[in-house]
N, CA, C and O atoms as a GROMACS GRO file, in nm:
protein
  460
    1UNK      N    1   1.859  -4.762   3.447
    1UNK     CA    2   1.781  -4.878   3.410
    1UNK      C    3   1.710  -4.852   3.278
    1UNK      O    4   1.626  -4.763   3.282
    2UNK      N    5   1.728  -4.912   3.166
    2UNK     CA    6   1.669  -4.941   3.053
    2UNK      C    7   1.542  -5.032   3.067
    2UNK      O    8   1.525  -5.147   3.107
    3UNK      N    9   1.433  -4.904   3.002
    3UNK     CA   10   1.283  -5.042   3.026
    3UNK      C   11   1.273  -5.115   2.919
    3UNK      O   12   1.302  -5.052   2.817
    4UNK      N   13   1.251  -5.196   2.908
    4UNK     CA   14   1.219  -5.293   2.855
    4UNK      C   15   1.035  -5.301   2.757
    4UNK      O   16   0.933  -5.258   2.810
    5UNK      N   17   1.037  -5.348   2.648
    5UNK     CA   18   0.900  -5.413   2.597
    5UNK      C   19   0.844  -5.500   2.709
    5UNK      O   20   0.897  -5.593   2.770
    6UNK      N   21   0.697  -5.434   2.724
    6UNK     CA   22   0.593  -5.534   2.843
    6UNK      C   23   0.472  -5.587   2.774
    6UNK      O   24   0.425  -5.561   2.663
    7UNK      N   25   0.438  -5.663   2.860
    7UNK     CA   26   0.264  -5.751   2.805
    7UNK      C   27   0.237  -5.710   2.960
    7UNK      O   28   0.283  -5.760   3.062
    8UNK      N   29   0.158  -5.618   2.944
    8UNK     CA   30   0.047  -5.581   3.087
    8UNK      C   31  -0.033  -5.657   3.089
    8UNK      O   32  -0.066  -5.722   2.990
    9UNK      N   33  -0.096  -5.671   3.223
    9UNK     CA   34  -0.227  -5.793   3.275
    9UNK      C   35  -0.377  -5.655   3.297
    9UNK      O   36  -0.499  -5.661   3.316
   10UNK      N   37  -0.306  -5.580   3.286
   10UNK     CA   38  -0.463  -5.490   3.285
   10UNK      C   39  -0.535  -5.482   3.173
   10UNK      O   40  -0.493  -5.466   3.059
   11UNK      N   41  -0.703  -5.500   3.229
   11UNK     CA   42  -0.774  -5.541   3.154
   11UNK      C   43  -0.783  -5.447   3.015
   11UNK      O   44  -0.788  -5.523   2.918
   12UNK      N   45  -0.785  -5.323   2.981
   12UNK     CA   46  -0.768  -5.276   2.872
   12UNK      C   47  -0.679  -5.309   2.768
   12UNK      O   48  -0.710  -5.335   2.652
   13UNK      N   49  -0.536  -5.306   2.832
   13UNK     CA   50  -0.482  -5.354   2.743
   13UNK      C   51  -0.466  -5.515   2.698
   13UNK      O   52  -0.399  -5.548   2.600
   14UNK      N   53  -0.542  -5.616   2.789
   14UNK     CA   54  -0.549  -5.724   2.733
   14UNK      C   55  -0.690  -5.714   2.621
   14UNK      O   56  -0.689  -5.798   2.530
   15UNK      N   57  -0.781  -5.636   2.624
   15UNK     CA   58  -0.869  -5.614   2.539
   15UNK      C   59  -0.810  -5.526   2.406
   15UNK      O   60  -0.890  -5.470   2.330
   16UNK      N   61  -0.694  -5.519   2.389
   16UNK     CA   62  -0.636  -5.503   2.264
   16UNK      C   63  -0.567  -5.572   2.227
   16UNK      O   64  -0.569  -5.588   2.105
   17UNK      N   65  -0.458  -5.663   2.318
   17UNK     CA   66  -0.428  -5.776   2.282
   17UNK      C   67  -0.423  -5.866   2.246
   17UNK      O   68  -0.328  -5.928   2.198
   18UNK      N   69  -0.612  -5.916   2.275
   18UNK     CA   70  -0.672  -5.976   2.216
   18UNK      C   71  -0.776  -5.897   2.034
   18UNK      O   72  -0.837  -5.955   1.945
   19UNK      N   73  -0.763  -5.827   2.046
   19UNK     CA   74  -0.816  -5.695   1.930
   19UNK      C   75  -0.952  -5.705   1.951
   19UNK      O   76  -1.022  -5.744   1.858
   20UNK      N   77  -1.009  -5.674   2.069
   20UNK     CA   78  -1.129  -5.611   2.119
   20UNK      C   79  -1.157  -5.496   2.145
   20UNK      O   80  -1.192  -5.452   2.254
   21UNK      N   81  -1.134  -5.398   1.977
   21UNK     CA   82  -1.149  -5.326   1.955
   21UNK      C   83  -1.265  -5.289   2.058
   21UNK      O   84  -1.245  -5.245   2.171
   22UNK      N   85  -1.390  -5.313   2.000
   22UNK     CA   86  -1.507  -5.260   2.049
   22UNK      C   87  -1.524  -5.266   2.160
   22UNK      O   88  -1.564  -5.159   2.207
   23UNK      N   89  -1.510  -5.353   2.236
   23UNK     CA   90  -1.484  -5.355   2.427
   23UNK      C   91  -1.385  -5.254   2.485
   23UNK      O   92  -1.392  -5.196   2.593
   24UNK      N   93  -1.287  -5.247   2.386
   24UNK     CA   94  -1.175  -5.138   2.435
   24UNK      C   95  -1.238  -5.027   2.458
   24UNK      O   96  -1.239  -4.978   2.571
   25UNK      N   97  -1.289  -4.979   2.371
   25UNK     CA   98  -1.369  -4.867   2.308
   25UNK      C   99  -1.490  -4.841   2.429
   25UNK      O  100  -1.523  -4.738   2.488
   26UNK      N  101  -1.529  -4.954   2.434
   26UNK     CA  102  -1.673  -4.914   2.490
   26UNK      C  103  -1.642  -4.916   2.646
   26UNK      O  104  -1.724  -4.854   2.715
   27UNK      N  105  -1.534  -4.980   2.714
   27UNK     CA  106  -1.515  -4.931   2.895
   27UNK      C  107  -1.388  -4.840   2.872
   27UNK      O  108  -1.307  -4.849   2.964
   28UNK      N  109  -1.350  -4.744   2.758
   28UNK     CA  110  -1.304  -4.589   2.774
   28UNK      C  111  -1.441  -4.465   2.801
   28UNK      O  112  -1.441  -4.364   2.871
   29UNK      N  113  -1.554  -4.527   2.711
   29UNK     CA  114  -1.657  -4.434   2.695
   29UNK      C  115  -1.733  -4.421   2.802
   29UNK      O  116  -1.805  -4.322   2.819
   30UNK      N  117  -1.723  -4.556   2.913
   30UNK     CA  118  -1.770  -4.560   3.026
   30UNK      C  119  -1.706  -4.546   3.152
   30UNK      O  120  -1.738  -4.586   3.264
   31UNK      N  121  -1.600  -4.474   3.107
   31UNK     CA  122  -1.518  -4.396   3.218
   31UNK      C  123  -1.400  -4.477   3.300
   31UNK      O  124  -1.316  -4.436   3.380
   32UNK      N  125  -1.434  -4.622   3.242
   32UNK     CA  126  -1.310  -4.692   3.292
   32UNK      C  127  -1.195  -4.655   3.288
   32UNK      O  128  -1.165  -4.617   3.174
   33UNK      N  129  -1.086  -4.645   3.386
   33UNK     CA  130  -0.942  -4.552   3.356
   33UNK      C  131  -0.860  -4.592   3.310
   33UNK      O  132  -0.820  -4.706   3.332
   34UNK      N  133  -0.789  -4.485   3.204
   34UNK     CA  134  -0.704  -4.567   3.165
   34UNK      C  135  -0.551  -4.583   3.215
   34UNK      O  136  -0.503  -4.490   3.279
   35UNK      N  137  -0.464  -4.706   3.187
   35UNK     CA  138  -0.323  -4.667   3.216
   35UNK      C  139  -0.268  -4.652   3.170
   35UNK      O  140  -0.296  -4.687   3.055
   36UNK      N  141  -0.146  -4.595   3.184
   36UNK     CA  142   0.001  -4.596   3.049
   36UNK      C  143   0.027  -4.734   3.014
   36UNK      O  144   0.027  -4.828   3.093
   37UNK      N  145   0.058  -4.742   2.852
   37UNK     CA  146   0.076  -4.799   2.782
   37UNK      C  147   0.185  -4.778   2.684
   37UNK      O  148   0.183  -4.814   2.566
   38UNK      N  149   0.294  -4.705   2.756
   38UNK     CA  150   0.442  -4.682   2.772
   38UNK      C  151   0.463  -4.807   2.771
   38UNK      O  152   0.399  -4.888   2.837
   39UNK      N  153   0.581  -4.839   2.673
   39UNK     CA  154   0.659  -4.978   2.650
   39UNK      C  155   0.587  -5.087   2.651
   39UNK      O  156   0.630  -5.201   2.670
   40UNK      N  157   0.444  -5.045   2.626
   40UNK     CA  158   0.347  -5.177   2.573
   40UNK      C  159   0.404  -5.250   2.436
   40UNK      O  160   0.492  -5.191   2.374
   41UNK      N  161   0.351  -5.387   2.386
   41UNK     CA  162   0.413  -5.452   2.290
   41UNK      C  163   0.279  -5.431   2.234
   41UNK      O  164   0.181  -5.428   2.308
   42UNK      N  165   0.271  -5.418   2.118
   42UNK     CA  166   0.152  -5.405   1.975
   42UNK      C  167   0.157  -5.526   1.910
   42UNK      O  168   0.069  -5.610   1.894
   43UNK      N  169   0.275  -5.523   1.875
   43UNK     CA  170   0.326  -5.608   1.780
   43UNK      C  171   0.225  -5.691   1.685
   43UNK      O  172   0.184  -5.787   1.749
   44UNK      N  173   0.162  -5.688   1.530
   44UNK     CA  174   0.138  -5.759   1.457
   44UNK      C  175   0.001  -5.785   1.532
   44UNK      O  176  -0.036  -5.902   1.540
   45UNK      N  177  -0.082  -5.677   1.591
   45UNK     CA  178  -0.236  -5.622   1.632
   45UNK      C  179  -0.287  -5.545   1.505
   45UNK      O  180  -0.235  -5.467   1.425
   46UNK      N  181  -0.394  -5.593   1.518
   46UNK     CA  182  -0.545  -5.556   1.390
   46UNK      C  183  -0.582  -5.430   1.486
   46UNK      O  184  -0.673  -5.473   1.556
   47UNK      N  185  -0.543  -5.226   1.542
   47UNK     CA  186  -0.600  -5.182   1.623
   47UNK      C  187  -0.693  -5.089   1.564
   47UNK      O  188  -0.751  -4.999   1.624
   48UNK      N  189  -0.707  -5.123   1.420
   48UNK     CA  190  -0.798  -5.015   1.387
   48UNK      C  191  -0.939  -5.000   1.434
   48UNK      O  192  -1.009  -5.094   1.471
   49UNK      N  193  -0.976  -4.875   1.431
   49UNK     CA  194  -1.088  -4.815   1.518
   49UNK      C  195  -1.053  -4.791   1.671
   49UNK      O  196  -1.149  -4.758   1.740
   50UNK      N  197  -0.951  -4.800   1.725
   50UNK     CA  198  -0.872  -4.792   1.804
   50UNK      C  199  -0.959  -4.639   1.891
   50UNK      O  200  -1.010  -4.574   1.800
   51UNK      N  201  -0.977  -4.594   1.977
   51UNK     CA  202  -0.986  -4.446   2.054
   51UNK      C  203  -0.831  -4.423   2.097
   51UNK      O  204  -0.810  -4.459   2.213
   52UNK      N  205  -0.785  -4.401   2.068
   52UNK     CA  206  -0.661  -4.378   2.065
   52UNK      C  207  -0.642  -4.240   2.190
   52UNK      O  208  -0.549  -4.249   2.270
   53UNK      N  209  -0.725  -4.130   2.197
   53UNK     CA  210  -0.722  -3.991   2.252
   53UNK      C  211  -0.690  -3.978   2.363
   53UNK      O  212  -0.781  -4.008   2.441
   54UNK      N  213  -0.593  -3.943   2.413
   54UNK     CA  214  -0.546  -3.915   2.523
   54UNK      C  215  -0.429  -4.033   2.616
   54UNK      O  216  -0.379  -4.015   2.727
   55UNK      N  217  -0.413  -4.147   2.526
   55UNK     CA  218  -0.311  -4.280   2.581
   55UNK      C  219  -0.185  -4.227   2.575
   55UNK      O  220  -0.131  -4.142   2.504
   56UNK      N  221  -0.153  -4.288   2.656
   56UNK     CA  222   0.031  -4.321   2.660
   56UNK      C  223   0.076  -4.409   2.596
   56UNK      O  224   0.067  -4.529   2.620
   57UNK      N  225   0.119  -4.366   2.523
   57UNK     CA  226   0.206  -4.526   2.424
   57UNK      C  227   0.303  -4.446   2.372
   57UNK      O  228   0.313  -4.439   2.249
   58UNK      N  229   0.378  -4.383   2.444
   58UNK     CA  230   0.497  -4.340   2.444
   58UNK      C  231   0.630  -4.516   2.488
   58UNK      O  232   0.643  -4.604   2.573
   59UNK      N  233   0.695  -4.467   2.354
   59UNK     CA  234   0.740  -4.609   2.362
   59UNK      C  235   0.743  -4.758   2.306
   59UNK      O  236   0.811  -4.860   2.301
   60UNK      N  237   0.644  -4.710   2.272
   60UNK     CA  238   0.573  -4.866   2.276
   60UNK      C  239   0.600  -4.918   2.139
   60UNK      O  240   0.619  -4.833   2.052
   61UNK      N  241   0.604  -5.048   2.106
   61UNK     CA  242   0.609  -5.131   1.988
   61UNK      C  243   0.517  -5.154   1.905
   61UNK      O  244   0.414  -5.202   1.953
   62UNK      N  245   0.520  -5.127   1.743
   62UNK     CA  246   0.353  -5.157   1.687
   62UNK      C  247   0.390  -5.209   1.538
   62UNK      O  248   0.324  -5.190   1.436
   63UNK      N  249   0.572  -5.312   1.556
   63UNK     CA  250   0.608  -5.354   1.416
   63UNK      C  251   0.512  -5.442   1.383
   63UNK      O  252   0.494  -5.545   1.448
   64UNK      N  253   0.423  -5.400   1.254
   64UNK     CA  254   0.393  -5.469   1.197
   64UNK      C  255   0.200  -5.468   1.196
   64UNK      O  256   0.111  -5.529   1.138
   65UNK      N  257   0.210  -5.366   1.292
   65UNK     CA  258   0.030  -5.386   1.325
   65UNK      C  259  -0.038  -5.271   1.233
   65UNK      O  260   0.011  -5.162   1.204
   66UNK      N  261  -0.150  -5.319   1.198
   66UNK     CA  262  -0.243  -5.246   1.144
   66UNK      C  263  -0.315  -5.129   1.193
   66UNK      O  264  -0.398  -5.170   1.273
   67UNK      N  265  -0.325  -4.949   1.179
   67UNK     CA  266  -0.318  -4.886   1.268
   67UNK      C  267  -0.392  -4.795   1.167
   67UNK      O  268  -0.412  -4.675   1.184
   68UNK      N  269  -0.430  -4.868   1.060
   68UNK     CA  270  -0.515  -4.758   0.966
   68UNK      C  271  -0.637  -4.682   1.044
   68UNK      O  272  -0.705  -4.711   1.142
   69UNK      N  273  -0.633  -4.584   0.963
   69UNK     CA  274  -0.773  -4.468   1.048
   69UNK      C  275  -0.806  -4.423   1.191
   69UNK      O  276  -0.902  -4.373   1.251
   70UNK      N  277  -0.633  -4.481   1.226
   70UNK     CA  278  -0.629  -4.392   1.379
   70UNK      C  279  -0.607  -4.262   1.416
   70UNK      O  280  -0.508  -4.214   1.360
   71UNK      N  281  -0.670  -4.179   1.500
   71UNK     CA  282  -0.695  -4.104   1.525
   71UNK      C  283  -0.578  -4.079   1.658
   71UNK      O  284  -0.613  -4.102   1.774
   72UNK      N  285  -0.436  -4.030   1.624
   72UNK     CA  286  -0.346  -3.994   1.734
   72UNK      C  287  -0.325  -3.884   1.769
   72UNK      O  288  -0.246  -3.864   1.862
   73UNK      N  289  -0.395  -3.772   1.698
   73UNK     CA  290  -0.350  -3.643   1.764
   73UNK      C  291  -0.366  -3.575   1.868
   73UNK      O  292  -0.319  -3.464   1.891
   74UNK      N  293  -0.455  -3.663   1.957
   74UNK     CA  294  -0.418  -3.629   2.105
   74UNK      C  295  -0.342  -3.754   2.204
   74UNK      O  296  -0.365  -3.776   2.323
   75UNK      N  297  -0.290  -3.794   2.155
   75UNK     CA  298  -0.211  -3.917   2.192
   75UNK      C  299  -0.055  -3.897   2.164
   75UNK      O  300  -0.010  -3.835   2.067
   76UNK      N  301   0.036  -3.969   2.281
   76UNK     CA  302   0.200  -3.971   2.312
   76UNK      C  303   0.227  -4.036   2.280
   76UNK      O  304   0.212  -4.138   2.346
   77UNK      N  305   0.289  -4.046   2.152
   77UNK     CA  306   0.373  -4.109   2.092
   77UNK      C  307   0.549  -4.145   2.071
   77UNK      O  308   0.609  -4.235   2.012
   78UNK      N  309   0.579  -4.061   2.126
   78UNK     CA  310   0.678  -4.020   2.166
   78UNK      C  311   0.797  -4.122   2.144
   78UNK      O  312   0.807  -4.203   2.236
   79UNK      N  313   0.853  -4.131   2.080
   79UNK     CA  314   0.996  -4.300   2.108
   79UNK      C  315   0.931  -4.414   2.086
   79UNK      O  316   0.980  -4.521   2.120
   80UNK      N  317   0.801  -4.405   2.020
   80UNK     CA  318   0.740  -4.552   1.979
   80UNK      C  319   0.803  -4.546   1.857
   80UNK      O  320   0.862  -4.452   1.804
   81UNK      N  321   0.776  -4.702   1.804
   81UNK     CA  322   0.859  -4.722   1.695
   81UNK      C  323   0.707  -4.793   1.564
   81UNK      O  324   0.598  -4.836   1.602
   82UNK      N  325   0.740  -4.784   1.460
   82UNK     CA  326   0.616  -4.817   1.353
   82UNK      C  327   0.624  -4.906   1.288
   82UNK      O  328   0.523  -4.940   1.225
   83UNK      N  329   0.739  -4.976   1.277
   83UNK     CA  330   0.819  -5.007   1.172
   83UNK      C  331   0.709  -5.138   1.094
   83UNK      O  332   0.642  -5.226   1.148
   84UNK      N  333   0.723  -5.111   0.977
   84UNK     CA  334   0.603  -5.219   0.876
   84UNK      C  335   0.478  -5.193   0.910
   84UNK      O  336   0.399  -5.259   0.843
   85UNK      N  337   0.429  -5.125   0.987
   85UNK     CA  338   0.241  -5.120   0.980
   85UNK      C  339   0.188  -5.050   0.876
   85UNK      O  340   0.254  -5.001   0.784
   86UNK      N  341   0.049  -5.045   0.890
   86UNK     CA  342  -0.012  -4.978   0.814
   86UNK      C  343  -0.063  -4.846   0.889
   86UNK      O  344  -0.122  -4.836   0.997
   87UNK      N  345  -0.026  -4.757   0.806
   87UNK     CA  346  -0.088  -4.633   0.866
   87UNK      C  347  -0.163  -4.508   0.747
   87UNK      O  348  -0.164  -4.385   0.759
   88UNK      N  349  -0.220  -4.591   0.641
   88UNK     CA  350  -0.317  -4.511   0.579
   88UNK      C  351  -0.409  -4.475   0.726
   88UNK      O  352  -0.428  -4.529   0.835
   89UNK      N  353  -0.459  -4.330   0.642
   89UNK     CA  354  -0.570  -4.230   0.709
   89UNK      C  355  -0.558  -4.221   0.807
   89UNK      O  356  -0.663  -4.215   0.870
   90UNK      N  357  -0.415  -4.212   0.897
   90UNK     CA  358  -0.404  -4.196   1.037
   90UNK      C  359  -0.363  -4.079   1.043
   90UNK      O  360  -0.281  -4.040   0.960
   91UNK      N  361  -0.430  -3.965   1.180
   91UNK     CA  362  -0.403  -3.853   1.188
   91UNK      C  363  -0.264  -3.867   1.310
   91UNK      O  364  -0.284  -3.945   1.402
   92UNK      N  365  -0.151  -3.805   1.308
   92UNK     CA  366  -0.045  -3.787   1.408
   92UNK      C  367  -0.059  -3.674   1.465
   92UNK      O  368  -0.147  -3.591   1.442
   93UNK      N  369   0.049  -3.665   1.560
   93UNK     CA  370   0.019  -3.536   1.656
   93UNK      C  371   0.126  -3.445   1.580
   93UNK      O  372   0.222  -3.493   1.521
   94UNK      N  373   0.100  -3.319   1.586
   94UNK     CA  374   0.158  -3.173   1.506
   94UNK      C  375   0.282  -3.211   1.591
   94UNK      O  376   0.351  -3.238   1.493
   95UNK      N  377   0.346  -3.229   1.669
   95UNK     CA  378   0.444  -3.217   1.720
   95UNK      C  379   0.532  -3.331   1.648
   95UNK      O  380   0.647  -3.292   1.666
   96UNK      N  381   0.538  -3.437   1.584
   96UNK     CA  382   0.553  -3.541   1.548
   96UNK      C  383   0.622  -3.532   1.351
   96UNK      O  384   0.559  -3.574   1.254
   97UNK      N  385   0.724  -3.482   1.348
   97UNK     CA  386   0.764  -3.401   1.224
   97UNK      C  387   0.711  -3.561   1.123
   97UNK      O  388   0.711  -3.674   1.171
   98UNK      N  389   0.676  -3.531   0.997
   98UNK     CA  390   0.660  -3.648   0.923
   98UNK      C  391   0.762  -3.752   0.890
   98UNK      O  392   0.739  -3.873   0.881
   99UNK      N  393   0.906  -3.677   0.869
   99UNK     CA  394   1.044  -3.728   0.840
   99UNK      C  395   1.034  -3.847   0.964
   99UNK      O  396   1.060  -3.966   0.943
  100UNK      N  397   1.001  -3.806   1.066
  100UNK     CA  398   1.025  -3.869   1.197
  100UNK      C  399   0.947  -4.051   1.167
  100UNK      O  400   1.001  -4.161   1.151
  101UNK      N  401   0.780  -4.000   1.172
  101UNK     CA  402   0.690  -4.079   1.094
  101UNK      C  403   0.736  -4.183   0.986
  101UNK      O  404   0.699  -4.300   0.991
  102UNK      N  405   0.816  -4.138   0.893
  102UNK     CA  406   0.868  -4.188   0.779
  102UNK      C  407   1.025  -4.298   0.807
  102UNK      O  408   1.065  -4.403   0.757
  103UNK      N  409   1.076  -4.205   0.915
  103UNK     CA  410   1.173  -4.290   0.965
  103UNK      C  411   1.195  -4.427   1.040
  103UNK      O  412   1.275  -4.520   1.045
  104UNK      N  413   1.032  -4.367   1.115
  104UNK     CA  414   1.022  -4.500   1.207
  104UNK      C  415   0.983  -4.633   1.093
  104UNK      O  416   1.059  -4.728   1.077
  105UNK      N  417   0.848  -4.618   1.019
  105UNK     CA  418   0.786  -4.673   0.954
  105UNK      C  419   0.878  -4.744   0.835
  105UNK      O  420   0.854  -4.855   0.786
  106UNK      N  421   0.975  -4.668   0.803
  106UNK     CA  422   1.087  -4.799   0.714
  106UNK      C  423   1.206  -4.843   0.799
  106UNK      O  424   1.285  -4.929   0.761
  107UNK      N  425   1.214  -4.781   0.913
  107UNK     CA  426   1.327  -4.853   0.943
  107UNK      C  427   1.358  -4.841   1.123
  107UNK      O  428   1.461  -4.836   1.189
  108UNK      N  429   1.210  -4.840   1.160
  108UNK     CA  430   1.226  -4.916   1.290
  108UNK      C  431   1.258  -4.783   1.405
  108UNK      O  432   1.224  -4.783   1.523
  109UNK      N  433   1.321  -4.690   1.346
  109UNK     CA  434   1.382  -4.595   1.457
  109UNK      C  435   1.247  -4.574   1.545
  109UNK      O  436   1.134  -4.615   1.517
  110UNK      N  437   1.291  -4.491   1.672
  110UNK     CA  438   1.203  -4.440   1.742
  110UNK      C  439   1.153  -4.277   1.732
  110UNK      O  440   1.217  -4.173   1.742
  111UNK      N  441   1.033  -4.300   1.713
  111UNK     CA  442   0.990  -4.164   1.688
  111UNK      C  443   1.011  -4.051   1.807
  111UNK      O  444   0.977  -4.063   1.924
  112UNK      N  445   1.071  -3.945   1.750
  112UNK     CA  446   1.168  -3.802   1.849
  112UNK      C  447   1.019  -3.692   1.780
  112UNK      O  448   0.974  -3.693   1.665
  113UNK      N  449   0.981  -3.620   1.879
  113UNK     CA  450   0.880  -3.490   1.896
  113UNK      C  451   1.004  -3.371   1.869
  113UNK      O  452   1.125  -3.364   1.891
  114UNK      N  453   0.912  -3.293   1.817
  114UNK     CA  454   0.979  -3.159   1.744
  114UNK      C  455   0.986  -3.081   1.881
  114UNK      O  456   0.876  -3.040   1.918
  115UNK      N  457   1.074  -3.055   1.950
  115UNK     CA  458   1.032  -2.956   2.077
  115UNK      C  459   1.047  -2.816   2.052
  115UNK      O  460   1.018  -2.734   2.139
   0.00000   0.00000   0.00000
């Protein structure tokens, strides 16, 4: 079975969906849990300021969204794809070769971890 791109009904990720940044932000800091966000859709989202640390978004779609000054290096990225965003001042995870980064970001591929 091939998964598919999703729109989750849980409340976090509809608080990015909607780009409530700061609400996002503020029921992570208050211990609200989070879920995977594996094969979540991004798509053409404002997520900067994002807490990014410790999510699953392995997978997931973010053509076209704004992702400047995110902070991913403790975050799974894994087979997500970048393609057209912005990603000034974003830190990636060491495992995450730049070529990879570079690949997704012009041309859609899915980002592969250095194992």
């Amino acid at each position: 079975m091939t998964e598919q791109v999703r729109i989750s009904n849980d409340p976090l990720y509809q608080a990015l969906r909607s780009e409530d940044i700061e609400g996002f932000n503020k029921s992570r800091q208050s211990g609200t849990p989070v879920p995977s966000f594996a094969y979540c859709d991004f798509r053409g989202l404002d997520l900067r300021g994002m807490d990014a640390s410790g999510l699953d978004l392995s997978n997931a779609y973010f053509r076209g969204a704004d992702l400047r000054g995110i902070d991913f290096r403790k975050t799974n990225l894994e087979g997500a794809s970048i393609a057209s965003t912005k990603i000034s001042g974003c830190y990636f995870p060491d495992e995450l070769p730049a070529d990879e980064i570079i690949m997704s970001l012009n041309h859609g591929t899915r980002m592969r971890y250095r194992k």
